[in-house]
C-alpha positions as CSV (number, residue, x, y, z in Angstrom):
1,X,-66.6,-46.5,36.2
2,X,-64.2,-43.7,35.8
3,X,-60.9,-44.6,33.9
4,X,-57.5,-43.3,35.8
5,X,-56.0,-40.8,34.3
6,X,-53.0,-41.6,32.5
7,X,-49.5,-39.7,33.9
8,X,-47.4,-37.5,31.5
9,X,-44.3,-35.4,32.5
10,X,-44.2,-31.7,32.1
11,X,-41.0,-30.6,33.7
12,X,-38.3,-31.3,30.9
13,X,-40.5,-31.5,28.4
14,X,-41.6,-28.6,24.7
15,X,-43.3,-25.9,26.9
16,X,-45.3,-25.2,23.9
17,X,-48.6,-25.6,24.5
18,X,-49.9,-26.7,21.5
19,X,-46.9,-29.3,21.6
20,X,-48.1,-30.4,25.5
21,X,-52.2,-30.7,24.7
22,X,-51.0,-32.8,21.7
23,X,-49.0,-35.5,23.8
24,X,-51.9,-35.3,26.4
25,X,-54.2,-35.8,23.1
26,X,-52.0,-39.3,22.1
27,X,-52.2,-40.3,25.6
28,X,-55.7,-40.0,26.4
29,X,-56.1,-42.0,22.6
30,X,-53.8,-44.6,23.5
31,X,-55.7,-45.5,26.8
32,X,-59.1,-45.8,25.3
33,X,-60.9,-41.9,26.1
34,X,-61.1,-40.5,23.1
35,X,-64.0,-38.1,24.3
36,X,-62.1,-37.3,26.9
37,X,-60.1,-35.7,24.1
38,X,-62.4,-33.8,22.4
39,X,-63.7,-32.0,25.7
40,X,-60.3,-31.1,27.1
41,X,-58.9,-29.7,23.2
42,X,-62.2,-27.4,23.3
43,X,-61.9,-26.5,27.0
44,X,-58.1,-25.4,26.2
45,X,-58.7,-24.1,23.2
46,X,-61.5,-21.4,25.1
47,X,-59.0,-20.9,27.9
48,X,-57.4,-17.0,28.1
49,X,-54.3,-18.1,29.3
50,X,-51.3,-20.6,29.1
51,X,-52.0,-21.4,32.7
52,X,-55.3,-22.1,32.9
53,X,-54.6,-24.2,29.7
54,X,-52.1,-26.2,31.4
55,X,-54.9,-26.5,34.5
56,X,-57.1,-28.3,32.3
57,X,-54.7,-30.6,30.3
58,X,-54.1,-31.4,34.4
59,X,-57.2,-32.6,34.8
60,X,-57.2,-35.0,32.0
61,X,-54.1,-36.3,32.1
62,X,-51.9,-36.7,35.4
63,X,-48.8,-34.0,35.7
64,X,-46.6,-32.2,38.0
65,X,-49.6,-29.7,38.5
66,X,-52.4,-32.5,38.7
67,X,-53.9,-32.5,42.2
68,X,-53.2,-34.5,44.5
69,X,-56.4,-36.7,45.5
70,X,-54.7,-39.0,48.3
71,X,-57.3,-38.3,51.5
72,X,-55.8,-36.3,54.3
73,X,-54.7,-38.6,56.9
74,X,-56.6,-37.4,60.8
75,X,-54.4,-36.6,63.5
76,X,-53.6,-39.0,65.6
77,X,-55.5,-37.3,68.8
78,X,-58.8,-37.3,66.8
79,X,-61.2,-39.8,67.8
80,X,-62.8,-41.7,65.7
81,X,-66.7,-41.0,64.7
């Protein structure tokens, strides 16, 4: 079973990145994934730039730039298969 990610704020927030993959760090901690921790610090820490960096916290932890994983709703004039 795959645990939910947990949501942290960017906007407003240290831009730092060091200071962001910490608080992502705490959070994934505090809700029980602490591998989850170790992959994303090595993935950042191989990243080239600040925004792939900030990519990958994304995928750990849920932010601004996370993406969105709602379904698509169908047009209404699709049929149904």
């Amino acid at each position: 079973m795959e645990k939910q990610r947990p949501k942290m704020k960017l906007i407003g927030q240290d831009g730092n990145i060091f200071s962001i993959l910490g608080r992502a760090s705490r959070l994934l901690k505090e809700n029980g994934q602490p591998e989850q921790v170790k992959e994303m610090c090595g993935r950042v820490c191989q990243s080239d730039n600040y925004y792939k960096a900030l990519n990958i916290i994304s995928e750990y932890v849920e932010t601004e730039l996370s993406e969105n994983t709602v379904p698509k709703q169908k047009k209404r004039s699709e049929p149904e298969r």
